[in-house]
C-alpha positions in Angstrom: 0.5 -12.6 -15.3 -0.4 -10.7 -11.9 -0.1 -7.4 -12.5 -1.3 -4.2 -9.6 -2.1 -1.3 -10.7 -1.8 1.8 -7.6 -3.4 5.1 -7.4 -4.6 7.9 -4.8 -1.3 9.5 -4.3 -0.8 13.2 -4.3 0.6 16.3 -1.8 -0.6 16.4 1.1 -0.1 19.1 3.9 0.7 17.4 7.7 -1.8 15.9 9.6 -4.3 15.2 6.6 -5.5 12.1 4.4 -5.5 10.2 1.8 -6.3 6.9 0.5 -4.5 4.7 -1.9 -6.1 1.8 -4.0 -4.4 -1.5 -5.7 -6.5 -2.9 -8.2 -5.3 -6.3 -9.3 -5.8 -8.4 -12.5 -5.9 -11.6 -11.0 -8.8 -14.0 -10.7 -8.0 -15.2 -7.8 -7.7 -11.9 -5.5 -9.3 -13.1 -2.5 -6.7 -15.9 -1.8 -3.9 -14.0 -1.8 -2.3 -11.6 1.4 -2.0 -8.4 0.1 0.8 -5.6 1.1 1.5 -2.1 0.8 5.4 -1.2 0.9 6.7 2.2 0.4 10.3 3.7 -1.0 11.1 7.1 0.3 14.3 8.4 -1.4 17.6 7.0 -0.8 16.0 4.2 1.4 14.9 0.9 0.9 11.4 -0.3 -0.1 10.0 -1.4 3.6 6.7 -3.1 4.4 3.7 -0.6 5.6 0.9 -2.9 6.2 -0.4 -6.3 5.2 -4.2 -8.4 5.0 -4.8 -11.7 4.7 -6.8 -13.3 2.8 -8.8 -13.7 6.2 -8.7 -10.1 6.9 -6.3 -10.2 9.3 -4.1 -7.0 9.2 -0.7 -6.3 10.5 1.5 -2.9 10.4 4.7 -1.3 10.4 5.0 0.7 14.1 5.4 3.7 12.3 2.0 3.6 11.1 -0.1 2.4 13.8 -2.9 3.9 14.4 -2.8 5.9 11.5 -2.7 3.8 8.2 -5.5 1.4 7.8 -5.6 -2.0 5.4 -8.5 -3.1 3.6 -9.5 -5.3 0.8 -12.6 -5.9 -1.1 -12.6 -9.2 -3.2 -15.5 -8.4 -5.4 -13.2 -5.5 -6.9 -10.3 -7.3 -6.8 -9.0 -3.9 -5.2 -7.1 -3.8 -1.5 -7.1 -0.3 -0.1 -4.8 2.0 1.8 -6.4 4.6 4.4 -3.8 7.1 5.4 -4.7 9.6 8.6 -2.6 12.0 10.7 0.2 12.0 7.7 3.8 12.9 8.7 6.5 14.5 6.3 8.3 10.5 7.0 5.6 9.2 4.8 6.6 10.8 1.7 7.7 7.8 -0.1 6.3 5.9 -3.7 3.7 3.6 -2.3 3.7 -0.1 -4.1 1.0 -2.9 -3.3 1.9 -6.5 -4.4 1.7 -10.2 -2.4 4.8 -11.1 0.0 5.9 -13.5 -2.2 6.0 -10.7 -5.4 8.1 -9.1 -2.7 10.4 -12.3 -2.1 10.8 -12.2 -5.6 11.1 -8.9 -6.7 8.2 -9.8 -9.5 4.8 -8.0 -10.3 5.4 -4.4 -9.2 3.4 -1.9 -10.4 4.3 2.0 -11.1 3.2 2.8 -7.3 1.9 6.0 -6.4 3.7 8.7 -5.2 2.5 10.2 -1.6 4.4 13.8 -0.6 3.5 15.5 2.8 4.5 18.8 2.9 3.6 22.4 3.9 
């Protein structure tokens, strides 16, 4: 059973950081492309950013430039750097695979990220 576990949330004011990590249970991390979604409030859960299992990273256009993806295989952890944060990115912040997403399986408690003054 895959299971992610996310944590590095807290309040933020604007324009500062923070940096989110999913630890994962698997054995077999490193073949899998990792995601970070979010949920803000009354909205659907939308993708953030994404790595492959290449280290090939894609992102939302609301992030760019801001939000960096990472992973590190030997700690089966994949990593979120957050920069310049906007009161738009408070949202519950979730890592899982595309397909966990596809199939609404392995979601974690996500982390809860709140930029305000």
């Amino acid at each position: 059973q895959v299971q992610f576990v996310e944590s590095g949330g807290g309040l933020v004011q604007p324009g500062g950081s923070l940096r989110l990590s999913c630890a994962a249970s698997t054995n077999i991390f490193r073949d899998y492309t990792m995601a970070w979604y979010r949920q803000a409030p009354g909205k659907q859960r939308e993708l953030v950013a994404r790595i492959t299992s290449l280290y090939s990273s894609t992102y939302a256009d609301s992030v760019k430039g801001r939000f960096f993806i990472s992973r590190d295989n030997a700690k089966k952890t994949a990593y979120l750097q957050m920069n310049s944060l906007k009161p738009e990115d408070t949202a519950v912040y979730y890592c899982n695979t595309p397909l966990g997403f596809t199939m609404n399986q392995y979601w974690g408690q996500g982390t809860q990220v709140t930029v305000s003054s």
